[in-house]
N, C-alpha and C positions, 0 to 999 in steps of 0.2 A: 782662083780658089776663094775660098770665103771665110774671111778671120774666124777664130773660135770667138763665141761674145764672152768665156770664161776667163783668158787668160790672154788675151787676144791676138795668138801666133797664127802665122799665116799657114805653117804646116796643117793642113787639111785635107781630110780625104769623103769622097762621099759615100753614105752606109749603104752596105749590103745585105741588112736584115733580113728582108720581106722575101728579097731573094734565093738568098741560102736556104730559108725555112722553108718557102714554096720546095725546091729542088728536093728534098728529103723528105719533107709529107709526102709530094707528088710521085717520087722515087716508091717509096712503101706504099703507099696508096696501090700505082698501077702493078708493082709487084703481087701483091696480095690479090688483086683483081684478077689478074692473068691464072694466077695458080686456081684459083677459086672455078675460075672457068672451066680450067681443063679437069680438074677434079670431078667436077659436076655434069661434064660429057662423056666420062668412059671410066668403066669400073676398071678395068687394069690401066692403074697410070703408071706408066714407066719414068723413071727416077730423072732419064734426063730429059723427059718433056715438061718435064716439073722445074727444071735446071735452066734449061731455055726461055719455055716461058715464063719464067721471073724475072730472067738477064731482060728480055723486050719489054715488061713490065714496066722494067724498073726504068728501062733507058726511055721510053715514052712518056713516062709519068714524071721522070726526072725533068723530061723535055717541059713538059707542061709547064709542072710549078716555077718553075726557073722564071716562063716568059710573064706567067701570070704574076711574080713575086717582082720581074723588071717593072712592072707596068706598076702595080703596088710602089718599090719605092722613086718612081717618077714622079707620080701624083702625091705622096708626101713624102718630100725631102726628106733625109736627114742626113747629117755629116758626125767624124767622129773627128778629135783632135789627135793630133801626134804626138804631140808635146803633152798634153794633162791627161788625153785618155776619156775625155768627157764626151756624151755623145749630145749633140743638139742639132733642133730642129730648125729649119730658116725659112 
């Protein structure tokens, strides 16, 4: 672990920002995508192809951001402290 430079407790964890945020754009993102598609290929859309395809949507798109948000915070660190709550970067 890597001290806080704030308060200088060893309790530290590394951030999850990039990550989290990718998952949830990329969640609504492919959600929205999917629906958009089927809507736009048949004039009677039935309620649970609309249901479905948002759940694949979203679990695809969840997939995405998540790996694209891992990779985001690899390449810039950042840690949050346990003890003060402060977030920085190493």
């Amino acid at each position: 672990m890597i001290p806080c430079p704030h308060c200088g407790s060893p309790h530290t964890r590394p951030g999850t920002q990039a990550r989290t945020t990718g998952m949830v754009l990329g969640g609504m993102t492919g959600a929205a995508f999917v629906v958009l598609r089927i809507i736009g290929r048949s004039s009677p859309v039935l309620a649970s192809a609309l249901w479905v395809g948002g759940l694949i949507g979203l679990a695809w798109g969840g997939q995405a951001g998540y790996v694209l948000g891992a990779k985001i915070d690899q390449t810039f660190p950042r840690s949050r402290c346990c003890d003060c709550g402060k977030d920085f970067v190493h």
